[in-house]
PDB file as gemmi writes it, atoms N, CA and C in Angstrom:
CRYST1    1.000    1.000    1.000  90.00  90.00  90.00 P 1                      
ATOM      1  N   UNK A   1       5.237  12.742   3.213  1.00  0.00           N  
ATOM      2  CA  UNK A   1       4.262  12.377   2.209  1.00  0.00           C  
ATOM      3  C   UNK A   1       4.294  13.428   1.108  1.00  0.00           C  
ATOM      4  N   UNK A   2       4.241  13.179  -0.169  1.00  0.00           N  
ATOM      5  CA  UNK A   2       4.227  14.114  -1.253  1.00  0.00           C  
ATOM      6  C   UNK A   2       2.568  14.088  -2.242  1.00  0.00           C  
ATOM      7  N   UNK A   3       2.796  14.993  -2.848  1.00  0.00           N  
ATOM      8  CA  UNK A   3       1.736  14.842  -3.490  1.00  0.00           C  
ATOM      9  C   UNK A   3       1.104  13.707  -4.432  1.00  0.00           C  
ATOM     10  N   UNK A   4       0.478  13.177  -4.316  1.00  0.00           N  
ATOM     11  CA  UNK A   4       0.101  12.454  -5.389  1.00  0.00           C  
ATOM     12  C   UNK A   4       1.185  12.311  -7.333  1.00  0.00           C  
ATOM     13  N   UNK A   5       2.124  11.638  -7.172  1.00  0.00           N  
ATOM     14  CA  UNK A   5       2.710  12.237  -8.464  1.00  0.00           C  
ATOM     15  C   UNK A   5       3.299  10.834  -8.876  1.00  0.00           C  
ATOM     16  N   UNK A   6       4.312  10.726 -10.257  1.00  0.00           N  
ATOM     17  CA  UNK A   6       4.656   9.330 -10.874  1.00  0.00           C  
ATOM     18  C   UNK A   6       5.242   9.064 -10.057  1.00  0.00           C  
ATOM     19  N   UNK A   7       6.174   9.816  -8.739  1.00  0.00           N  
ATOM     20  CA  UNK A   7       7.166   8.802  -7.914  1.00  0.00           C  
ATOM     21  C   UNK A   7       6.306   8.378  -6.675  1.00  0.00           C  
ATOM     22  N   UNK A   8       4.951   7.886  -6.664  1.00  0.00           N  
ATOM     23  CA  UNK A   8       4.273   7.636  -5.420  1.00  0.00           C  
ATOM     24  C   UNK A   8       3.978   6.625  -5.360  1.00  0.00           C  
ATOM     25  N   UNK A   9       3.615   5.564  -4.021  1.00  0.00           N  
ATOM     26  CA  UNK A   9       3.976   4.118  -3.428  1.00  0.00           C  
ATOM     27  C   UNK A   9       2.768   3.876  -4.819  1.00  0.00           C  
ATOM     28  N   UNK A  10       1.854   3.907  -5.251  1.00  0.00           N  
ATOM     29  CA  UNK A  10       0.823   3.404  -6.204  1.00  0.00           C  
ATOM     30  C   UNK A  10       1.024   3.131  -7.308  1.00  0.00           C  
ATOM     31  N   UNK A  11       2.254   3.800  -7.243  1.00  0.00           N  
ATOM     32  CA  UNK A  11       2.518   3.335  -9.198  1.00  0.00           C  
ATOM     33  C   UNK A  11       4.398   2.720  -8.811  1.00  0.00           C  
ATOM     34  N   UNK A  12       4.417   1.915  -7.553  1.00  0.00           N  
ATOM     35  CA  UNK A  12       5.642   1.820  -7.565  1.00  0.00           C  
ATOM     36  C   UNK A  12       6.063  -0.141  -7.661  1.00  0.00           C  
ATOM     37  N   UNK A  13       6.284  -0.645  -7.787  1.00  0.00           N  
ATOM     38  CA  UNK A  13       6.442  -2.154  -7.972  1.00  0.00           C  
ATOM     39  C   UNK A  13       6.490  -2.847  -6.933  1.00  0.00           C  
ATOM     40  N   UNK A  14       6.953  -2.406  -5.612  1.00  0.00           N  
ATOM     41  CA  UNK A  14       6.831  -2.765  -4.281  1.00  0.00           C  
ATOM     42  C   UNK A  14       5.719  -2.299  -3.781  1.00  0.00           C  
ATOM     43  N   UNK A  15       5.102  -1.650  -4.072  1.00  0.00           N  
ATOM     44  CA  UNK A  15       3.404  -1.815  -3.421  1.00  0.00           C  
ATOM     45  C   UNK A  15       2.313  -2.697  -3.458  1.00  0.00           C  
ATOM     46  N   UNK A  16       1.705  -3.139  -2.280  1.00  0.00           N  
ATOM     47  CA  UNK A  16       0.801  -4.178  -2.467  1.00  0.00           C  
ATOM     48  C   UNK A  16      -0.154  -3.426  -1.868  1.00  0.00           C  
ATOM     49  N   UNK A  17      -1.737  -3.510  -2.814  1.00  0.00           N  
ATOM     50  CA  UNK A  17      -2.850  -2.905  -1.992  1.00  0.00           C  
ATOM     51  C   UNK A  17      -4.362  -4.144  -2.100  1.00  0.00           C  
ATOM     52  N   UNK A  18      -4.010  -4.989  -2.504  1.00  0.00           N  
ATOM     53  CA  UNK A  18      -4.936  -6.219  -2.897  1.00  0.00           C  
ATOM     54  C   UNK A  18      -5.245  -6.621  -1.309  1.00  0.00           C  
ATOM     55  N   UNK A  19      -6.531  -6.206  -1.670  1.00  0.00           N  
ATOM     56  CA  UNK A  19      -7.222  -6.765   0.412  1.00  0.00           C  
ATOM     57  C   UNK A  19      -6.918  -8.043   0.780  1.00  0.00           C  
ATOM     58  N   UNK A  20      -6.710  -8.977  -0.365  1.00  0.00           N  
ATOM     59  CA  UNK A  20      -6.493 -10.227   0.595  1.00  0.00           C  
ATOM     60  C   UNK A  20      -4.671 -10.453   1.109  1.00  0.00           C  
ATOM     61  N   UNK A  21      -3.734  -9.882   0.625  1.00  0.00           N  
ATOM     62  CA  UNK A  21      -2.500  -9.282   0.968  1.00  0.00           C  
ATOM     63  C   UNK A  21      -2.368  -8.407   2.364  1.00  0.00           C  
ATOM     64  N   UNK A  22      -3.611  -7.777   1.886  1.00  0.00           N  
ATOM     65  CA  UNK A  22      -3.570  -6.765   3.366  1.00  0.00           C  
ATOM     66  C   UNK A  22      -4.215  -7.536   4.485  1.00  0.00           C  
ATOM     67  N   UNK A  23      -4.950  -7.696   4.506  1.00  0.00           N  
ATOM     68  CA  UNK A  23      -5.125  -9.247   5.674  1.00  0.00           C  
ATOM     69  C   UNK A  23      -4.033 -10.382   6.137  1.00  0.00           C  
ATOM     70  N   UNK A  24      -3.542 -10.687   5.226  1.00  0.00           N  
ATOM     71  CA  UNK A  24      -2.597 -11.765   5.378  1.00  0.00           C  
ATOM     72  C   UNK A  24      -1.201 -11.034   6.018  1.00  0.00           C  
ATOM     73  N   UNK A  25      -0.948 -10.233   5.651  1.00  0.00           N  
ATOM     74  CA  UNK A  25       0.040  -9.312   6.037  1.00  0.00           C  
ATOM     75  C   UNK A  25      -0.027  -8.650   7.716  1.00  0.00           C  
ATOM     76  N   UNK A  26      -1.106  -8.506   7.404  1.00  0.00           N  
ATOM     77  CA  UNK A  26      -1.827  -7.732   8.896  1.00  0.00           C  
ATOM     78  C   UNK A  26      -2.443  -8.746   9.427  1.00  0.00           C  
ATOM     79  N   UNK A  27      -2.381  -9.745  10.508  1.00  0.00           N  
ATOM     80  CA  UNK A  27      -2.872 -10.831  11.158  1.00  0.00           C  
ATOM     81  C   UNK A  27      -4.326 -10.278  12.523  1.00  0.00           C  
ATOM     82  N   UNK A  28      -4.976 -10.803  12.161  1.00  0.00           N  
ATOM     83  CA  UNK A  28      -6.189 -10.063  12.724  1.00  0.00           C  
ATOM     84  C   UNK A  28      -6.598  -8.610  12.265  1.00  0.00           C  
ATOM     85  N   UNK A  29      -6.718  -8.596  11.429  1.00  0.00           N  
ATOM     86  CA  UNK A  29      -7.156  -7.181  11.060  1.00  0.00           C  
ATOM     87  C   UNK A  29      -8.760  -7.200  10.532  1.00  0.00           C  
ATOM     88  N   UNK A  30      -8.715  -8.632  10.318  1.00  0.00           N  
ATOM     89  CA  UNK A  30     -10.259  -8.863   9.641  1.00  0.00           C  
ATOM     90  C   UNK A  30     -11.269  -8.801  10.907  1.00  0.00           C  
ATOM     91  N   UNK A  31     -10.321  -9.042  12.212  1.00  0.00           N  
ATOM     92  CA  UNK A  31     -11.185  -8.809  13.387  1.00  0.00           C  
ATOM     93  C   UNK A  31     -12.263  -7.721  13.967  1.00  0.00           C  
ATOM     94  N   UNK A  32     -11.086  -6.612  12.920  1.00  0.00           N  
ATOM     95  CA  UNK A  32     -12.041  -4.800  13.620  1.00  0.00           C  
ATOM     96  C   UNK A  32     -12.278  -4.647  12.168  1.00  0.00           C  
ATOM     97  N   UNK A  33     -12.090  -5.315  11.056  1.00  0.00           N  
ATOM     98  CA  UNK A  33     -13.572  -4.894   9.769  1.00  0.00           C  
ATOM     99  C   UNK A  33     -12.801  -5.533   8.384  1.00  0.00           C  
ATOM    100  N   UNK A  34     -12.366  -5.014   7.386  1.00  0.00           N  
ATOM    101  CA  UNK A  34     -11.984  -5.904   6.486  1.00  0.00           C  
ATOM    102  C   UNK A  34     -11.266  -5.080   5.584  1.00  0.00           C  
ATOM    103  N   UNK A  35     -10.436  -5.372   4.966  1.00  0.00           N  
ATOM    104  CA  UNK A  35      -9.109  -4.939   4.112  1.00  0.00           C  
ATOM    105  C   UNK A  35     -10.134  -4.589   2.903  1.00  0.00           C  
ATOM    106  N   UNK A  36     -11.140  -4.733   2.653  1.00  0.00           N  
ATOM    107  CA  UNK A  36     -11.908  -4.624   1.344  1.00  0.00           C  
ATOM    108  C   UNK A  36     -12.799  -3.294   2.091  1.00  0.00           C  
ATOM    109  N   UNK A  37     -12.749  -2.838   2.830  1.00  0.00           N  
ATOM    110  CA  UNK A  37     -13.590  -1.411   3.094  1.00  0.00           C  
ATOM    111  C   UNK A  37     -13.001  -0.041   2.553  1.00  0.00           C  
ATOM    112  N   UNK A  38     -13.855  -0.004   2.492  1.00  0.00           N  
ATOM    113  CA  UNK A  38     -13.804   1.855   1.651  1.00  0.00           C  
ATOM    114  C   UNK A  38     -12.948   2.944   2.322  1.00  0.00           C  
ATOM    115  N   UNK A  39     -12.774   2.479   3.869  1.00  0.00           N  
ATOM    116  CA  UNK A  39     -12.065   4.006   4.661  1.00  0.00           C  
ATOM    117  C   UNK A  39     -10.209   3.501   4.352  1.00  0.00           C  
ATOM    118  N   UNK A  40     -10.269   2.638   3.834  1.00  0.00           N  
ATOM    119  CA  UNK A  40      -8.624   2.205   3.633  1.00  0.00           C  
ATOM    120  C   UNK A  40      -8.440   3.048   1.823  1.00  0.00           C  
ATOM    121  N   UNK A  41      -9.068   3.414   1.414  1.00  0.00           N  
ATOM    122  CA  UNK A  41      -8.673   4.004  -0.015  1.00  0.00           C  
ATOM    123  C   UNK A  41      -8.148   3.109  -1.108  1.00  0.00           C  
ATOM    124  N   UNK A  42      -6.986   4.073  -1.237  1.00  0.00           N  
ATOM    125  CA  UNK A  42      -6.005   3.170  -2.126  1.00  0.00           C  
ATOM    126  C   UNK A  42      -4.802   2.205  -1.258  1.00  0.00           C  
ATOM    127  N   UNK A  43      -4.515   2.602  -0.246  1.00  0.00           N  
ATOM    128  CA  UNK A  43      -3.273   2.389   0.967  1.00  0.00           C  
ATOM    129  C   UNK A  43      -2.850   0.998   0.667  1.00  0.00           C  
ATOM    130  N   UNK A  44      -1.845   0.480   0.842  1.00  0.00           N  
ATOM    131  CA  UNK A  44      -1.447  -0.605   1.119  1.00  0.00           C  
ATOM    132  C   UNK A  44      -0.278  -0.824   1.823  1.00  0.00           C  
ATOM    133  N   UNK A  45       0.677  -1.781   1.633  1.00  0.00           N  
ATOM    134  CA  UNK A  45       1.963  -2.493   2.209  1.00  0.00           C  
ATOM    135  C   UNK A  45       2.824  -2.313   1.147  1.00  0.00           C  
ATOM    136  N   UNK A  46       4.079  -1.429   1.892  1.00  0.00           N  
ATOM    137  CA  UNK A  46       5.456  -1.669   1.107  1.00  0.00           C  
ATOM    138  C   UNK A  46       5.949  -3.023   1.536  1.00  0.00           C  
ATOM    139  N   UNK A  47       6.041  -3.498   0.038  1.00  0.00           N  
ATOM    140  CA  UNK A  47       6.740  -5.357   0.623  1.00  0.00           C  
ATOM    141  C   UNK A  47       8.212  -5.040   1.079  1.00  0.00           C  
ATOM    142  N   UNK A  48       9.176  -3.827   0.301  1.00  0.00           N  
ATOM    143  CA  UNK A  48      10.494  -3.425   0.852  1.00  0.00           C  
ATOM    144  C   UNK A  48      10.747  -3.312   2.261  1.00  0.00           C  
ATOM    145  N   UNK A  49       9.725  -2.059   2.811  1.00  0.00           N  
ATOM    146  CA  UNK A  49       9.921  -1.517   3.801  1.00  0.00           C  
ATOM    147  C   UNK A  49       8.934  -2.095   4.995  1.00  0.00           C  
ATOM    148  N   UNK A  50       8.234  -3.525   4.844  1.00  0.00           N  
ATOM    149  CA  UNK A  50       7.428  -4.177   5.904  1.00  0.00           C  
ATOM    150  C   UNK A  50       6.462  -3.050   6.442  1.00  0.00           C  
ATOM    151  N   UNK A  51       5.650  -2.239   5.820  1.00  0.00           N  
ATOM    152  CA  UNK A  51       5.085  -0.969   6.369  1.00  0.00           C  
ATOM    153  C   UNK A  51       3.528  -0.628   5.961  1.00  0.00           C  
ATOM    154  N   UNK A  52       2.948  -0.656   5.864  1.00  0.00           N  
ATOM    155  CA  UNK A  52       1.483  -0.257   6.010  1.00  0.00           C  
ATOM    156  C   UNK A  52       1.923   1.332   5.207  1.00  0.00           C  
ATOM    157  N   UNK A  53       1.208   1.755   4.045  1.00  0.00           N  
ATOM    158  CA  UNK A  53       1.242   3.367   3.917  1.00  0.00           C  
ATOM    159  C   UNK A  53       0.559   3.665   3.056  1.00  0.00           C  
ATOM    160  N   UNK A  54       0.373   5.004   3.056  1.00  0.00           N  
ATOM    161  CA  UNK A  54      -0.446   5.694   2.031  1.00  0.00           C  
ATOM    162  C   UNK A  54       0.048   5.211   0.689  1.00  0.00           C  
ATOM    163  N   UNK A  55      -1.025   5.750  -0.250  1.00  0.00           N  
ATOM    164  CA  UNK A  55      -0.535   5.638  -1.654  1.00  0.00           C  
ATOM    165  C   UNK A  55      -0.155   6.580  -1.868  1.00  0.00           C  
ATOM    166  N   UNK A  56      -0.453   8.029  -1.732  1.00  0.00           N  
ATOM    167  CA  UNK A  56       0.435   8.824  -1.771  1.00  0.00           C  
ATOM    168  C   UNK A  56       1.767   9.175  -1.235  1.00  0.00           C  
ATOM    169  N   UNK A  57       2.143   8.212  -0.659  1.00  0.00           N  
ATOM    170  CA  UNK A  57       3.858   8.477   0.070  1.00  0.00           C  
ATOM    171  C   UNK A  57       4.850   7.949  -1.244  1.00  0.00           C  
ATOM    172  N   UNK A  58       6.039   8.366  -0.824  1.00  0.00           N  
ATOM    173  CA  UNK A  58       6.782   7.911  -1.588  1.00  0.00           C  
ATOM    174  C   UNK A  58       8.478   8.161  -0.875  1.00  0.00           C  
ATOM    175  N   UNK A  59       9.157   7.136  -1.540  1.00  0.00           N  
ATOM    176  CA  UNK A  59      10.582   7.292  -0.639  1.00  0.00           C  
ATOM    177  C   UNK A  59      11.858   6.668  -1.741  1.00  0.00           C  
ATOM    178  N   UNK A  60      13.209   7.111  -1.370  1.00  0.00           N  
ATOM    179  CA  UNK A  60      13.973   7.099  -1.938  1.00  0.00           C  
ATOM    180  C   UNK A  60      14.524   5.602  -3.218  1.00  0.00           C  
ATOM    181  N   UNK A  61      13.775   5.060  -2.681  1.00  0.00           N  
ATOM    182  CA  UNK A  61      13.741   3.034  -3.287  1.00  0.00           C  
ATOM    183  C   UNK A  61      12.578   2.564  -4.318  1.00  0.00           C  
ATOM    184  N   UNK A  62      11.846   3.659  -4.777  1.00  0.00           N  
ATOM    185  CA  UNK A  62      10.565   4.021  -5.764  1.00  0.00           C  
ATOM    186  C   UNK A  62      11.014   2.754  -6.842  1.00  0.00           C  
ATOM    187  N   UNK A  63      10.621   2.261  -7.187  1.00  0.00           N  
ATOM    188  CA  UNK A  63      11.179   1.431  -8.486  1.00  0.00           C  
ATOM    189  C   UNK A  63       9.324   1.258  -9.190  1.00  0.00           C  
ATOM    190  N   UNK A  64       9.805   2.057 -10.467  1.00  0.00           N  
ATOM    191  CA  UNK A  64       8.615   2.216 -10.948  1.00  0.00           C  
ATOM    192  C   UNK A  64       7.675   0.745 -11.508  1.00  0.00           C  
ATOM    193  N   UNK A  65       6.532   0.902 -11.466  1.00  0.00           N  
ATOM    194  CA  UNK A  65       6.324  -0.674 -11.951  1.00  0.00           C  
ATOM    195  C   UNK A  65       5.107   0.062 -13.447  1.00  0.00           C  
ATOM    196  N   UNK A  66       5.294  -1.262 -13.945  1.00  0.00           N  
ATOM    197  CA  UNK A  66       5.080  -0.625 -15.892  1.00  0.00           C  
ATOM    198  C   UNK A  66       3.161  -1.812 -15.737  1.00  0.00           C  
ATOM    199  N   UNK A  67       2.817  -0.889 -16.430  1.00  0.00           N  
ATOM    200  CA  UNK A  67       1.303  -1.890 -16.567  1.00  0.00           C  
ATOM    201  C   UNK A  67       1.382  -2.863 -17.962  1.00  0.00           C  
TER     202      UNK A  67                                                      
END                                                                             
């Protein structure tokens, strides 16, 4: 995990952190509380790497995404 910086999963084009993604992605997860709660942060799903992760991680396949 690196610091918070431009090459991190949050500002990267393969990141998904939209709660209803993270539910759908994660099958029963709405069971033990909800993709829209506060202790999940920023976190989401690399759609590349099928993975659940911080927003602060980041890995060699970064492809920046433009607002």
């Amino acid at each position: 995990m690196n610091p918070r910086g431009a090459h991190c999963c949050l500002s990267c084009t393969r990141f998904e952190q939209a709660p209803a993604a993270l539910e759908a992605a994660m099958p029963g997860l709405s069971s033990l509380s909800s993709a829209y709660a506060a202790v999940r942060g920023e976190d989401g799903i690399c759609i590349l790497h099928e993975r659940y992760v911080a927003s602060t991680s980041s890995c060699a396949s970064f492809a920046q995404a433009f607002a």
